[in-house]
N, C-alpha and C positions, 0 to 999 in steps of 0.2 A: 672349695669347688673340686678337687682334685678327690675328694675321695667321694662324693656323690659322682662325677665323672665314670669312676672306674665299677663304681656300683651300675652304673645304667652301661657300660662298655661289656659287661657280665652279664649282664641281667637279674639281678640280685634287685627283684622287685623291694623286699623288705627294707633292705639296707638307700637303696631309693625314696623310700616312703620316709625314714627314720631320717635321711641326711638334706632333703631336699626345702629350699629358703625359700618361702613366697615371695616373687618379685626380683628373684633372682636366677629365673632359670634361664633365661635366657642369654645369661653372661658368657663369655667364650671360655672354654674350659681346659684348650688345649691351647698349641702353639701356632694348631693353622685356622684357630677359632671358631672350629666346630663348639656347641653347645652340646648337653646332655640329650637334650632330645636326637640330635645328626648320632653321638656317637651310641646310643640306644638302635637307632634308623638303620646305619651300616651292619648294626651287626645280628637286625632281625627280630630284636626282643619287643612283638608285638605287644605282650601284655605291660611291659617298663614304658612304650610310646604311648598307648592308651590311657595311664597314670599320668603320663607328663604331658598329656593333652587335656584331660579334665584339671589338672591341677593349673592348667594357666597357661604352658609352656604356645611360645606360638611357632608355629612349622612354615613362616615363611623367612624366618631368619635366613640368611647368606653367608657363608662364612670368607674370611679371608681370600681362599681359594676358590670365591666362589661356587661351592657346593651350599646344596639344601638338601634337608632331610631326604626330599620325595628322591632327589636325584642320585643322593648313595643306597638307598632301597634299591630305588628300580637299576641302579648300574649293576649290583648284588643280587638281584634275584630275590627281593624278600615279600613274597605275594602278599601277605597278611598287613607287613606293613606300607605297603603301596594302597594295598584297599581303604585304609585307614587314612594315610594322608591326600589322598587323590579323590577322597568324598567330601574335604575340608574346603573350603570356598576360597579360603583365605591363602591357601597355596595355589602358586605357579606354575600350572602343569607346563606352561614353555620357554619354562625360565632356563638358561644354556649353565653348563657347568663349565669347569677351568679350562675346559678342552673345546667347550665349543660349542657341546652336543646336549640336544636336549633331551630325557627320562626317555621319550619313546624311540629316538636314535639308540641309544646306549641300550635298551632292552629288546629292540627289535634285532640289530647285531648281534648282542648274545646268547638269544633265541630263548628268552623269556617270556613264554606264548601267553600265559596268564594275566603279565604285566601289561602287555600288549593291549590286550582286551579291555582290563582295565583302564587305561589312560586314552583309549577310545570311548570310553562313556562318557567323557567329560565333553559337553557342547562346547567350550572354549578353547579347548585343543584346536594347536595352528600343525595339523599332520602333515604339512608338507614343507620344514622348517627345515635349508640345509646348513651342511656345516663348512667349514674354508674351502672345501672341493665339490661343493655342490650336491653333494650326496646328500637325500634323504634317506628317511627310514625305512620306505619299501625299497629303496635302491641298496640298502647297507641291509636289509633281510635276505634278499633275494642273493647278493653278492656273498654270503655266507651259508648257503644254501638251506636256511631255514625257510622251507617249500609253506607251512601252514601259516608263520608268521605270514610271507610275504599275499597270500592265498586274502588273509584276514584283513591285512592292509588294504587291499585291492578290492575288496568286497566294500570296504566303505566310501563312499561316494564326494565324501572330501578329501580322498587321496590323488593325487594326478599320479596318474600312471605313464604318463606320455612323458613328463620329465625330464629332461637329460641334462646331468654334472657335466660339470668345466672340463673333463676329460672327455666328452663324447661317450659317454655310458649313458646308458638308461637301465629300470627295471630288467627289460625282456632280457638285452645284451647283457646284463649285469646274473641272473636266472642261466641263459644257453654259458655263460663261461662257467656256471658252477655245475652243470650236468646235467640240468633242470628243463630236459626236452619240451616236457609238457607246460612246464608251469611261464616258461617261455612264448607258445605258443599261443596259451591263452592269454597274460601280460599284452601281446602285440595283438591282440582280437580287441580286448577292452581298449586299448590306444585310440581307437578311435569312436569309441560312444563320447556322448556329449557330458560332460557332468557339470555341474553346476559352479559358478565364479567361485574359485578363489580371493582369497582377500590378500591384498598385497603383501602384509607381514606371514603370509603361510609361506611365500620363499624365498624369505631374507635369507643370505648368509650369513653364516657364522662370522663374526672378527675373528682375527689371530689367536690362538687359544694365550689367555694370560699365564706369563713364567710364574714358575712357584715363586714364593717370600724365599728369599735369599737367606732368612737369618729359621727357616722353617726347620724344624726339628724332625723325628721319624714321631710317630702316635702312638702314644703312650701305653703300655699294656697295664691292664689290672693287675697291682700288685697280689701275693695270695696275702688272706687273713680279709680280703674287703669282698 
């Protein structure tokens, strides 16, 4: 497994295709049990995901540390392969990673506008999912001053905009600290249109993010020659 691993951490589709064991893709390949598909996922290599999707691999594995495919894409910014795993049924678009956060927290904060878009097509998206401090993803766009992200959020009608985290933050407040006059004043206009029930699990909080494995090694780099 170690050198199929570092074939799909490269994206060395070939050497993927040439090392890869039916019914065994799914095995943990590392120390923090990522599988070949997460360490493919992380590092973008849409056409190596693609392969290890029709060849069998499934994208809702979990690993150790609680990462999934979908959630080291979209924390990475890898648009190509978020379209890929976020069309797949069989993934968890609001499955929380080791920290807490779920794909559209973690890509709305690091102003991943693409991502964004994407994991708003998904009807079973819970978009208003916070994390140990109450913050959602329009609250963590806006608070980073990504104006379009939070713009986009806000535009969808299963977002609550009125909101406010365990600190007494909301959107608007969360918008005027980052400079964001306007996007501010429009955030506090929509507060009060009516939007439609949320479902209970859209604002659970996060648990406590789980500690890493203690015996957790650093991720392994592709040796050269693989």
């Amino acid at each position: 497994m170690e050198s199929l691993y570092a074939a799909a951490h490269s994206g060395d589709l070939e050497a993927v295709r040439a090392r890869a064991v039916p019914g065994r893709l799914d095995e943990p390949a590392n120390a923090l049990g990522w599988t070949v598909l997460m360490a493919a996922a992380a590092q973008g290599h849409g056409e190596v995901v693609r392969w290890l999707l029709d060849a069998g691999a499934r994208p809702d594995v979990v690993s150790d540390g609680v990462d999934t495919a979908l959630s080291l894409a979209a924390t990475r910014g890898h648009v190509e392969v978020v379209r890929l795993l976020s069309t797949d049924e069989r993934v968890d678009v609001n499955a929380r990673d080791g920290s807490g956060w779920t794909s559209l927290q973690a890509a709305s904060l690091r102003g991943h506008d693409e991502i964004v878009a994407l994991l708003l097509k998904r009807d079973d998206l819970a978009a208003n999912m916070a994390d140990t401090d109450g913050r959602t993803a329009l609250i963590w766009a806006a608070s980073a001053g990504h104006e379009w992200i939070a713009r986009r959020l806000a535009a969808d009608t299963r977002v609550s905009v009125a909101h406010t985290a365990t600190d007494g933050i909301n959107a608007a407040a969360a918008a005027r600290d980052a400079g964001l006059e306007e996007l501010a004043a429009e955030l506090e206009r929509l507060e009060s249109e009516d939007r439609p029930s949320l479902r209970p699990s859209d604002l659970d909080v996060a648990p406590p993010a789980r500690p890493a494995p203690t015996n957790a090694r650093p991720i392994r780099e592709p040796k050269r020659g693989f």
